[in-house]
Structures are given as structure tokens and as C-alpha cells.
N, C-alpha and C positions, 0 to 999 in steps of 0.2 A: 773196667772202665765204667762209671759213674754216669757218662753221659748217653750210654746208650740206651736206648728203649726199643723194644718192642714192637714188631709189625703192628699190632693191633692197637697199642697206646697211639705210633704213628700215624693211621689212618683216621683211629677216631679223636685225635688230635683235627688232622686235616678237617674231619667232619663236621667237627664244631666252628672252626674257623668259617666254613664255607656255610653253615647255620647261621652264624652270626652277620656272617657279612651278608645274607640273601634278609636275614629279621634289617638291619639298617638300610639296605633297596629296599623292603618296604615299605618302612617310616618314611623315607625319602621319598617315594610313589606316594603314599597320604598324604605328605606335606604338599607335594606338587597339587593334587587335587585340591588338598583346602584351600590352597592359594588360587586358583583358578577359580572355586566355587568365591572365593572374598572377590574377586576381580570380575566374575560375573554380577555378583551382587550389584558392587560399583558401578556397572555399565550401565545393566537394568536401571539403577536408582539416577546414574545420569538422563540413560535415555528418556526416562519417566518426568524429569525437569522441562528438560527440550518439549516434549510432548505434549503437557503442558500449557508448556508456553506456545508453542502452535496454535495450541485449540482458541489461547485468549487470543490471540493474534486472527484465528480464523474469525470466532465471535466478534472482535474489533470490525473488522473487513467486512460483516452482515450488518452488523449494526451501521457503518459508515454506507454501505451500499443501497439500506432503507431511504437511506437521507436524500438518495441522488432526484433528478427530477427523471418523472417516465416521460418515453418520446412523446405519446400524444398529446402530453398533456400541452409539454412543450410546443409542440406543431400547434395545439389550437391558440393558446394562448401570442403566439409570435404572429398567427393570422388576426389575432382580434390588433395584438400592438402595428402590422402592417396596415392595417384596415385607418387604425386613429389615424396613422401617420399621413394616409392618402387623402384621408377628408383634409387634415390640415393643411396641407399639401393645395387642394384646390382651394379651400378658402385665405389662403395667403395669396395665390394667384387671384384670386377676384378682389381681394382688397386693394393688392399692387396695382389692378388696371383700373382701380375705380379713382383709386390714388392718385394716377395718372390722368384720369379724365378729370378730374378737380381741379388739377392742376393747370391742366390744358383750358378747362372755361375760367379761371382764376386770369391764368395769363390774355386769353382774349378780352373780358371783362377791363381788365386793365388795359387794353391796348384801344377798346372802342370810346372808354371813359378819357383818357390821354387824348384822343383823336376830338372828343366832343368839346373839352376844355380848351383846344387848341382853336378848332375852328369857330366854334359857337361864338367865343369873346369876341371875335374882329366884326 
């Protein structure tokens, strides 16, 4: 028979086989790694965008937060605008009552003059 072989052609038959097939496990283990190392690259170089854009996001928010007004500044300033508002306040009321009183001697004025025209003539 032709097709027979050999204990030892058989084994180191076997042998090679099972050489071969552990050398492509471990092409296939490199491959997995480079592909992971390519996939970590991409993370990194995403996360690096994001990050990024955080920082000009953060520096936006410092630079808009320079702009804000401080409290005290605030508190003084809204006392000096209460303060206008309170004089104006009483010299509106002293105009209105003087207003009043002008009005008040206008109409008397008119009432003693009417009164004089009236009786004075007979």
C-alpha cells in the first residue's frame, strides 16, 4: 500500500500542522493587538479634540465671567441710583404741593377779583 506512512512521517506530520496552525494564532493575536493599538490611537486623537474643545469652552466661560459685574460694585452703584431717585422723589412732591398752592391762591385771586367786580360796580 502506497498510502501508508510511517509512525514518525505521521506525528511529524501532526507536528507541523499544529506549528502552523499555533504561527497563524499568532498572526491573528498581532493582528488583534495592532488593531486595538489603531483603535486606541483613534480614541486618544478623539479624546484630544473633545479636550480641546473643553479648554476653549472653559477659556470662553473666563473670559465671559471677567465681563460679569462684581456685587459691590453693584450694591454701590444701585445706592447712589436709589439715592437720585429719592431726591427726585421729594422734589416732585414739593413741586406738586407748591403746584397746588398756586393754584389754590390763582383760584382765590379769582374768586375775590369776581367778588369786587360784582359788588364794587352797583
Amino acid at each position: 500500500m502506497s498510502e501508508e506512512i510511517s509512525l514518525k512521517e505521521h506525528f511529524e506530520q501532526i507536528i507541523k500542522a499544529e506549528v502552523k496552525l499555533e504561527d497563524e494564532r499568532w498572526k491573528a493575536h498581532y493582528a488583534v493587538h495592532l488593531a486595538e493599538a489603531e483603535e486606541k490611537k483613534a480614541a486618544l486623537a478623539t479624546m484630544s479634540i473633545r479636550l480641546e474643545g473643553m479648554n476653549e469652552f472653559r477659556a470662553q466661560m473666563a473670559k465671559e465671567r471677567e465681563q460679569y459685574l462684581k456685587q459691590d460694585i453693584y450694591m454701590s452703584e444701585h445706592k447712589a441710583l436709589e439715592t437720585k431717585v429719592q431726591d427726585n422723589a421729594e422734589w416732585i412732591s414739593n413741586m406738586s404741593g407748591r403746584l397746588w398752592m398756586l393754584g389754590a391762591m390763582l383760584i382765590a385771586i379769582n374768586i375775590v377779583i369776581g367778588f369786587l367786580f360784582r359788588f364794587w360796580g352797583k
